[in-house]
C-alpha positions as CSV (number, residue, x, y, z in Angstrom):
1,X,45.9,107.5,-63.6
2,X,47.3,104.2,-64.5
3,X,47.9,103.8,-68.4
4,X,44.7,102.0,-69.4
5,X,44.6,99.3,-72.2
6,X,43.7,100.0,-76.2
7,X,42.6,97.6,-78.9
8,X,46.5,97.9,-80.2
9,X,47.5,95.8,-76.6
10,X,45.4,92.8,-76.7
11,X,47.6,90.4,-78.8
12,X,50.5,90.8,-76.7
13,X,48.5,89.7,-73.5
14,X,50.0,87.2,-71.5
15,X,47.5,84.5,-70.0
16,X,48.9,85.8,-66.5
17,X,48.0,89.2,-67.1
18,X,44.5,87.6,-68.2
19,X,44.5,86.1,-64.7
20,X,45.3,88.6,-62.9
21,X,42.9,91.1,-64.1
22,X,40.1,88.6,-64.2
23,X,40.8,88.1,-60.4
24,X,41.4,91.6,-59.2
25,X,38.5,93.2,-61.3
26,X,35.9,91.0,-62.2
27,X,35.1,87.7,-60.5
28,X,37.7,86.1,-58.3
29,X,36.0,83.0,-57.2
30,X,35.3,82.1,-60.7
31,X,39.1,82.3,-61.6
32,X,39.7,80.3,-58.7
33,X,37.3,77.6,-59.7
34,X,38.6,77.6,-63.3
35,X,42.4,77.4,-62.3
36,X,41.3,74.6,-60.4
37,X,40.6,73.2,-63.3
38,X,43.3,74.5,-65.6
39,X,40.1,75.5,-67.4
40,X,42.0,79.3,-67.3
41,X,43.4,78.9,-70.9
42,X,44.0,82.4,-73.0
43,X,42.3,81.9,-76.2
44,X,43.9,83.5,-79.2
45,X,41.6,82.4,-81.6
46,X,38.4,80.5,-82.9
47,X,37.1,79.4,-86.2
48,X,34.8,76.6,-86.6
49,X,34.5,74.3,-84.2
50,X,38.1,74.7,-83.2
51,X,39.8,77.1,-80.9
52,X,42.9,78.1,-80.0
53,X,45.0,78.9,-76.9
54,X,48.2,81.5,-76.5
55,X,51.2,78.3,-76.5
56,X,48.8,77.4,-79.7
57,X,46.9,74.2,-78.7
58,X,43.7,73.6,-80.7
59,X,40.6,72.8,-78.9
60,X,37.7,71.0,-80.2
61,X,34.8,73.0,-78.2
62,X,31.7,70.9,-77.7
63,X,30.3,73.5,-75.8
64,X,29.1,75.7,-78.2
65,X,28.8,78.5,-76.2
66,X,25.9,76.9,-74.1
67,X,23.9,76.6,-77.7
68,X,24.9,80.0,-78.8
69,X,27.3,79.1,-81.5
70,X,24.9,77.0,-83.5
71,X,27.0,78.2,-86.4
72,X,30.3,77.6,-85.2
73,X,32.9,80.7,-84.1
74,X,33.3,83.5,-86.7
75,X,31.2,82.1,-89.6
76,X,32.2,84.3,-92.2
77,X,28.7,85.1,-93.8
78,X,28.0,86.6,-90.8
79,X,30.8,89.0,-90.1
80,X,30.6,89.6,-93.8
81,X,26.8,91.0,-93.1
82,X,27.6,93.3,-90.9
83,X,29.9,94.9,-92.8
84,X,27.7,95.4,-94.8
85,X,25.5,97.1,-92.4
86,X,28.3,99.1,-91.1
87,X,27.2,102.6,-92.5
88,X,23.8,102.5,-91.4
89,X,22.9,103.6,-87.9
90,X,23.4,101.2,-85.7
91,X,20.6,103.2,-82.6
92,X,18.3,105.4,-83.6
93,X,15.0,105.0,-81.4
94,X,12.9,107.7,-82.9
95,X,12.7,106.0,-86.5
96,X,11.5,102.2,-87.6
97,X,15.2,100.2,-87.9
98,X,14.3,98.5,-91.3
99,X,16.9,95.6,-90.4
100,X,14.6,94.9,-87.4
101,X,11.4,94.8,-89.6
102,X,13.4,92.0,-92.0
103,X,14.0,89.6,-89.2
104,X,11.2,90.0,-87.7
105,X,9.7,89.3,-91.1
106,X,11.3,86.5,-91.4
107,X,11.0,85.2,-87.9
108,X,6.9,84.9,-88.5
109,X,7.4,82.9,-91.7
110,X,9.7,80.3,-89.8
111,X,8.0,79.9,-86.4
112,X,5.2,77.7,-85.3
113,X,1.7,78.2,-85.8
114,X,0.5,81.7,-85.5
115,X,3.7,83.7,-83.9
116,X,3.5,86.8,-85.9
117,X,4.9,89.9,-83.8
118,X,8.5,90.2,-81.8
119,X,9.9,92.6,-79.5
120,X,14.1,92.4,-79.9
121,X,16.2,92.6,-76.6
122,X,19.6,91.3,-75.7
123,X,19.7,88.1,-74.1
124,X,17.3,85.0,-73.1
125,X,17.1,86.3,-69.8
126,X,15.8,90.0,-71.1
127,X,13.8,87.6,-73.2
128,X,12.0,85.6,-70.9
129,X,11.0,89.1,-68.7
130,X,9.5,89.9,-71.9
131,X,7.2,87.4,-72.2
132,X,6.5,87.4,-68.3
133,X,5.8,90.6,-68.9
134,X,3.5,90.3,-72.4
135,X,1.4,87.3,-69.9
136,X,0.5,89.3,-67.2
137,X,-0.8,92.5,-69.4
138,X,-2.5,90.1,-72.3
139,X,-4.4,88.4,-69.7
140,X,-5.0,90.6,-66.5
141,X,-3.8,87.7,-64.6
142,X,-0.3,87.2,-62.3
143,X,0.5,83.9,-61.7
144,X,3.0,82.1,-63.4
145,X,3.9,78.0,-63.5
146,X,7.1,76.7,-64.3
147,X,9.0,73.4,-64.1
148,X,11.5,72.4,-60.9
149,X,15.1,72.1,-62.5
150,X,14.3,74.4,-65.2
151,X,16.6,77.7,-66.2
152,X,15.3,80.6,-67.4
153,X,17.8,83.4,-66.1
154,X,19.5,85.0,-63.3
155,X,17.4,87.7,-63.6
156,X,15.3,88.5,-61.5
157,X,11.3,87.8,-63.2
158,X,13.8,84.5,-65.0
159,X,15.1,83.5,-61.5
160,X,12.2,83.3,-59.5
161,X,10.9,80.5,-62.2
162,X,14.6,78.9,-62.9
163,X,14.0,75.8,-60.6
164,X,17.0,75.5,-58.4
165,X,17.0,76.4,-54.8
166,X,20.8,77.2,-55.1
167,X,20.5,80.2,-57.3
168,X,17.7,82.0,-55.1
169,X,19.5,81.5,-52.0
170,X,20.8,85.7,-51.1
171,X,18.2,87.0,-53.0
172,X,14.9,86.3,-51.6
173,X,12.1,86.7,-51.9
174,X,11.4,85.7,-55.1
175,X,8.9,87.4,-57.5
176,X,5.3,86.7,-55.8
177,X,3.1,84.4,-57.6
178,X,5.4,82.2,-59.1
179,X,4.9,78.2,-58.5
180,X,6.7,75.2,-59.8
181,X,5.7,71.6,-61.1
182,X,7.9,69.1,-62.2
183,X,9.0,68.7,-65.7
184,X,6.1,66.0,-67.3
185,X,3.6,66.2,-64.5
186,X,0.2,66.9,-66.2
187,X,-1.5,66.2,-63.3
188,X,0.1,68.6,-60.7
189,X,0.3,71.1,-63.9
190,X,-3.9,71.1,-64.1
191,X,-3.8,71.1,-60.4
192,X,-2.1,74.5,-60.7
193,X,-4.4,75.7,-63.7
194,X,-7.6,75.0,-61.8
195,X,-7.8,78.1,-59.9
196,X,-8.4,79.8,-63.2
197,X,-5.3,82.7,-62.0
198,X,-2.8,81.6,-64.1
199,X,-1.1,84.0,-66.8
200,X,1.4,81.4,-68.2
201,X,3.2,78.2,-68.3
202,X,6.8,78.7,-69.3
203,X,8.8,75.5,-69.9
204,X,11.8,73.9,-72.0
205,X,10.8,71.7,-74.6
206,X,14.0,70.1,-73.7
207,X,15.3,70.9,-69.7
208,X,19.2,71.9,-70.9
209,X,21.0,73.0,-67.1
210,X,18.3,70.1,-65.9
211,X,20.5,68.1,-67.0
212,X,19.3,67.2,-71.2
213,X,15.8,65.7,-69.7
214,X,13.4,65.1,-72.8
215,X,9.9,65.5,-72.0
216,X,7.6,62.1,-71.9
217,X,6.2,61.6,-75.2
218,X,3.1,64.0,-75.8
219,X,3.5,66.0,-72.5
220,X,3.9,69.2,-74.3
221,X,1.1,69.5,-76.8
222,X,-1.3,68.1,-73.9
223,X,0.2,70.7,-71.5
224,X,-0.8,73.4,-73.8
225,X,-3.8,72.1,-74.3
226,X,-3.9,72.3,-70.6
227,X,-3.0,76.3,-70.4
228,X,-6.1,76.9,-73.1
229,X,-8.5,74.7,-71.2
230,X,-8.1,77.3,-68.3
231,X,-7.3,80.3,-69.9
232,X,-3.3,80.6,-69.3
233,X,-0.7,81.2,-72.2
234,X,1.5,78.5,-73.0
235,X,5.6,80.0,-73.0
236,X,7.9,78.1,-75.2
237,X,11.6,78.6,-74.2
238,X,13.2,78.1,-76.9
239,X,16.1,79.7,-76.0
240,X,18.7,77.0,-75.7
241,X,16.7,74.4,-78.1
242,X,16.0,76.6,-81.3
243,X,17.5,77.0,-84.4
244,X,18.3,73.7,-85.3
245,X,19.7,72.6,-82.0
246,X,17.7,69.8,-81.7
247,X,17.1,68.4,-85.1
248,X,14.2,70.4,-86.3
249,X,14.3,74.3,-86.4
250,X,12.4,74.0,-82.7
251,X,12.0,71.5,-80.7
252,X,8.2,72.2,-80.0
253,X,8.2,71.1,-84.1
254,X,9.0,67.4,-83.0
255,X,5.5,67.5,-81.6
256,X,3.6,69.9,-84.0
257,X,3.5,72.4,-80.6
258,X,2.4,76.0,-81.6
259,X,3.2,77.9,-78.5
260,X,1.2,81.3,-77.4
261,X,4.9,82.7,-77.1
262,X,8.1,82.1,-77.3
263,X,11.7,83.0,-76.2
264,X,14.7,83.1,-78.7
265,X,18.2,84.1,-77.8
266,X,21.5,82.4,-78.0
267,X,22.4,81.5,-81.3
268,X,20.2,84.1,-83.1
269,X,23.2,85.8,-83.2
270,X,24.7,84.1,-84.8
271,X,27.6,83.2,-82.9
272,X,28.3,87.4,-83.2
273,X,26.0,89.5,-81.3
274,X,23.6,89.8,-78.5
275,X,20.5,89.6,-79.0
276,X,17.0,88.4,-77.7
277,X,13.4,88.0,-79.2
278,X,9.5,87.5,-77.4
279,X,7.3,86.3,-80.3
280,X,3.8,85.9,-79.8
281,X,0.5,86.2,-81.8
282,X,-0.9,89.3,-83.6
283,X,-3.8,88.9,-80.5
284,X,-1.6,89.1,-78.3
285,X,0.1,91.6,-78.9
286,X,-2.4,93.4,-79.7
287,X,-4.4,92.6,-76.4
288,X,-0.7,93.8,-74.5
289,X,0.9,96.4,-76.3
290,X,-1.6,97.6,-79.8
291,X,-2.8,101.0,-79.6
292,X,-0.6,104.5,-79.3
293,X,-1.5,104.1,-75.1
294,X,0.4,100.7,-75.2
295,X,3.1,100.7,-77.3
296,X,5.8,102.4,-75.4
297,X,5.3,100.0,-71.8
298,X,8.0,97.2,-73.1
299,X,11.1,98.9,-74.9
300,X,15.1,98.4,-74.8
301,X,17.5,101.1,-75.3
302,X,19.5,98.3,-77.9
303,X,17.0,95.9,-78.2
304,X,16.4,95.2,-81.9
305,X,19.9,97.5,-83.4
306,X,20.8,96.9,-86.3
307,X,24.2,94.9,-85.8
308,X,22.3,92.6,-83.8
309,X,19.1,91.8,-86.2
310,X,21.9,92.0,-89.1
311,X,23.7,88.8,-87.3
312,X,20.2,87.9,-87.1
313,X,19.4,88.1,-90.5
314,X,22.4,85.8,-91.7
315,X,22.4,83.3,-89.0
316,X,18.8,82.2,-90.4
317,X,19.9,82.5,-94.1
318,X,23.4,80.0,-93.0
319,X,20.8,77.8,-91.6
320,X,18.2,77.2,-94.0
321,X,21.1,77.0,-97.0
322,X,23.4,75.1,-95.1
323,X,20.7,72.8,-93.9
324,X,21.8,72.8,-90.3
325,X,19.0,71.5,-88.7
326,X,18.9,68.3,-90.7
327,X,22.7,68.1,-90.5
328,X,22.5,68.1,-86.6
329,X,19.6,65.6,-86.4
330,X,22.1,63.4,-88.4
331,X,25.2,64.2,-86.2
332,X,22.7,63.5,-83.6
333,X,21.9,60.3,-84.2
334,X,25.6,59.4,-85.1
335,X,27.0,60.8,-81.8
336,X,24.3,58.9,-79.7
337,X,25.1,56.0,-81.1
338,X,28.4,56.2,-80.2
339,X,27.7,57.2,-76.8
340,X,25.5,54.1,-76.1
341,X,28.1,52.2,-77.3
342,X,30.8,53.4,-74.6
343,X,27.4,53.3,-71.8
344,X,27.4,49.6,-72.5
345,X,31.6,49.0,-71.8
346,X,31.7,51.7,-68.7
347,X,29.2,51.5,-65.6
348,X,30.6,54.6,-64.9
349,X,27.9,56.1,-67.6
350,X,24.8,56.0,-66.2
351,X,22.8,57.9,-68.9
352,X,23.0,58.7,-72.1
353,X,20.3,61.3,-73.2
354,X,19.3,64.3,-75.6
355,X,17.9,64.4,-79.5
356,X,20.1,66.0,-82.2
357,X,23.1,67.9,-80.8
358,X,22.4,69.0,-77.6
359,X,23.5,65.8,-75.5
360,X,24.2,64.6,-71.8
361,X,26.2,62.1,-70.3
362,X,24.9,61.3,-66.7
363,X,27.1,60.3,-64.4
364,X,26.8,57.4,-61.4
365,X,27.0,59.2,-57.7
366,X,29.7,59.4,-55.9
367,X,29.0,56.4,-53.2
368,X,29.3,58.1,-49.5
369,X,32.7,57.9,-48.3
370,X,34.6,56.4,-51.3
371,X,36.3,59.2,-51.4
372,X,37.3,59.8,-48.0
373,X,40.8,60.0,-49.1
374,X,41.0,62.8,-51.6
375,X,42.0,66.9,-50.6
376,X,39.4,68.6,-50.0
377,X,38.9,70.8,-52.7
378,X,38.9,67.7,-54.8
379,X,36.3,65.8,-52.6
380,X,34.0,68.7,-53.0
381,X,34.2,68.9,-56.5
382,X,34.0,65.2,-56.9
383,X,30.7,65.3,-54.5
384,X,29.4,68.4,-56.3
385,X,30.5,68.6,-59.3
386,X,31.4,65.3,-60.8
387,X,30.5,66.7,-64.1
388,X,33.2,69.3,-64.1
389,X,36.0,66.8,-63.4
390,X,34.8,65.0,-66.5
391,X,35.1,68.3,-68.0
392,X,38.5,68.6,-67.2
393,X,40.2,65.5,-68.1
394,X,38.5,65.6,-71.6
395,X,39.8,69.7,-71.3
396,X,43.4,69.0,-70.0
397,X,44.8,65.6,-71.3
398,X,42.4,65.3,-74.7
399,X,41.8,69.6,-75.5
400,X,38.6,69.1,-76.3
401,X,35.9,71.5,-74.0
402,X,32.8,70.2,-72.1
403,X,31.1,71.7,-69.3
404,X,28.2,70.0,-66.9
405,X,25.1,71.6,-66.8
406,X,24.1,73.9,-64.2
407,X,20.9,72.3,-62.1
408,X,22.3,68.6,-62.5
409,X,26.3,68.8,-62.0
410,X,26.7,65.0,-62.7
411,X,25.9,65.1,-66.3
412,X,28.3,66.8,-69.0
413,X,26.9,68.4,-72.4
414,X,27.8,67.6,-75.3
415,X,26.7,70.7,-77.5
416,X,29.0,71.4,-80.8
417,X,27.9,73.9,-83.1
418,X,25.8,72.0,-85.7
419,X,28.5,72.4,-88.8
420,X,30.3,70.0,-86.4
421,X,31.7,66.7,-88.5
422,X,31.6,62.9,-88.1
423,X,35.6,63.0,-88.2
424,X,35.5,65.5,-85.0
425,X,32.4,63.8,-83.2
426,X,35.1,60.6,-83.7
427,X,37.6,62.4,-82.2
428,X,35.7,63.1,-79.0
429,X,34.4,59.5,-78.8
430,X,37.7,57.9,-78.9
431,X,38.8,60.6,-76.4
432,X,35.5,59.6,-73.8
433,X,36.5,55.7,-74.4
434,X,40.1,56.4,-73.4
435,X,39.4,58.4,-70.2
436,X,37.1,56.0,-68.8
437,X,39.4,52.6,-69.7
438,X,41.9,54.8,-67.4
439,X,39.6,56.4,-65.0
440,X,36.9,53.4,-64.4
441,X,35.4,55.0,-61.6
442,X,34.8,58.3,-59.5
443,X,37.8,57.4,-57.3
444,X,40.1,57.8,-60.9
445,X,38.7,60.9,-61.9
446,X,39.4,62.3,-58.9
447,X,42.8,61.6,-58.8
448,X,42.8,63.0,-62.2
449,X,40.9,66.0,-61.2
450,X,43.7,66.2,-58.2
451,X,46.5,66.2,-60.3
452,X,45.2,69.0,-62.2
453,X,44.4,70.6,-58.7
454,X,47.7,70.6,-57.2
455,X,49.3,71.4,-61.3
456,X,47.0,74.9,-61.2
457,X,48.5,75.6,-57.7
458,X,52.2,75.1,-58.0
459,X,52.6,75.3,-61.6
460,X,51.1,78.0,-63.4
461,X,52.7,79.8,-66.1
């Protein structure tokens, strides 16, 4: 047997060796898209809002970790917590995990309306099945609505509702009785409802791998009223847009929404450990899951651990005394600003969008046949994935890291944890007006994006 890695090996791992394993052993066609990009850095090290790669380049990363690093990478409070949780046993099924019973605690008094019971699990997608699942039983009906261009999961209850034909595509058919609307359409929503069938309307108070699409104003309080009028359960994903993302500690508050259910993940980790919640009412529950005959038909073997609901635990406490929400509704409104600024100077900018820190930059198409002239791993990118080469000028020339959303590849995030500063928000909007006064159009990003192209092929380290 070959000699197999220990913890004592990691720091002297070269980003070759990185490579190479990540090729031969886990997804080869996603280190081939990232070397394309020079997007295949070795990262040493992350505090803050800053990271670091092996030749010790600092990063700014706007990414965020898709909105799960709300409280930047490493916060101290939170590794400190789970130190301090590090003698207690961490899964033990056949007991009441008191750690579990203080966030969910604490989850009731923070949430909307009348959310009162979770169930823990590991991740938005495990999340969403959870309340797929909590719709069905609760009301004795199937059907489920949700949006075109939303994102739910890659699993498989999540990816029959995540509204892009691209990800379904190998794995049909989908789960049965799942239909779509489109995000803000009231009408074709009641059109759905009408048969009296439905179980559930999940959507995004904000549509994140849509592409940062805000719903019209209203939509979402009349779309639950919607659900009630016939008798389905309005879903709140929350998932992405909670916990301060957006300005407010949900973004159903910016309407006063009090959803039947919602989905938490992400950054309820706080930046530390995986972990999912479905909250719903105490009548809902009950009506799914109350009674000794019920209680065991939704479990997870590490759903709800003590680690997890630990990170859980401090992640809420570094929000409400940190004041994170209000801080990113004012980073918000200072990095939009900005943004509309440079939309004005650059026609390149088609859009500007988002509300507190989770942002998007839309893009203008590529016009058919302007760029005829690029390699053709370039042109497809530049056709597909416009977003991405945005991505990796601002990664490769300005080390600051971006990444386009998944159901609209022409718009980038812009998604910093929420500690993030008005010095580094500065630093990323002189970088964006620099690339576009030297890449005015689609044509110069390309070339950019080629450069890197042919750099990952012939020059890797």
């Amino acid at each position: 047997m070959e000699k197999l890695y220990t913890i004592s090996d990691l720091p002297q791992l070269k980003r070759t060796q990185v490579r190479d394993n990540f090729k031969n052993y886990m997804n080869p066609g996603l280190c081939t898209y990232f070397g394309m990009l020079d997007f295949d850095k070795h990262y040493v090290k992350a505090d803050g809002v800053n990271v670091w790669d092996s030749d010790d380049n600092c990063y700014l990363d706007f990414l965020g970790g898709y909105g799960s690093l709300n409280l930047g990478h490493n916060h101290p409070y939170v590794i400190e917590s789970l130190q301090k949780v590090a003698t207690l046993p961490n899964l033990l099924q056949a007991s009441m995990n008191g750690v579990a019973s203080a966030l969910a605690y604490n989850l009731a008094q923070i949430t909307p309306g009348k959310l009162n019971n979770t169930f823990f699990c590991n991740s938005g997608a495990e999340a969403v099945e959870g309340a797929l699942k909590l719709a069905r039983i609760a009301t004795g009906r199937t059907r489920i609505i949700s949006c075109v261009s939303s994102f739910h999961g890659k699993t498989m209850g999540a990816l029959s509702l995540t509204g892009r034909e691209k990800y379904h595509k190998g794995f049909e058919p989908m789960v049965p009785d799942c239909s779509m609307v489109e995000f803000g359409d009231l009408v074709g929503l009641e059109a759905q409802l009408k048969g009296n069938d439905v179980a559930a309307f999940i959507v995004e108070p904000i549509q994140g791998e849509g592409g940062i699409i805000l719903p019209p104003a209203g939509y979402l309080n009349a779309a639950q009223k919607l659900c009630h009028q016939y008798g389905a359960l309005f879903i709140a994903d929350e998932i992405q847009t909670g916990l301060g993302r957006t300005g407010k500690m949900f973004a159903c508050d910016h309407e006063g929404v009090e959803p039947d259910v919602m989905c938490l993940a992400k950054s309820l980790g706080g930046g530390i450990m995986p972990i999912g919640a479905v909250i719903t009412t105490q009548e809902l529950w009950n009506k799914a899951y109350g009674g000794i005959e019920k209680c065991l038909l939704h479990t997870s073997t590490f759903g709800g651990n003590t680690w997890a609901t630990a990170a859980g635990l401090a992640a809420l406490e570094v929000l409400h005394n940190e004041k994170l929400p209000q801080h990113a509704a004012e980073m918000g409104d200072y990095l939009m600003s900005g943004l509309r600024t440079l939309q004005e100077k650059y026609p390149i900018i088609l859009d500007v969008r988002g509300q507190g820190l989770l942002v998007g930059i839309e893009f203008e198409q590529p016009a058919k046949g302007v760029l005829a002239k690029v390699a053709g791993a370039v042109n497809k990118l530049a056709n597909e994935y416009l977003g991405s080469m945005v991505a990796g000028v601002l990664m490769n020339q300005y080390k600051i890291i971006t990444a386009y959303t998944l159901n609209n590849p022409n718009v980038i995030r812009l998604e910093p944890p929420l500690i993030v500063t008005k010095e580094q928000i500065d630093v990323v909007l002189n970088a964006l007006d620099d690339t576009f006064a030297k890449n005015r159009s689609i044509f110069g990003f390309s070339m950019a994006s080629g450069k890197t192209f042919l750099s990952s092929v012939f020059g890797k380290k």
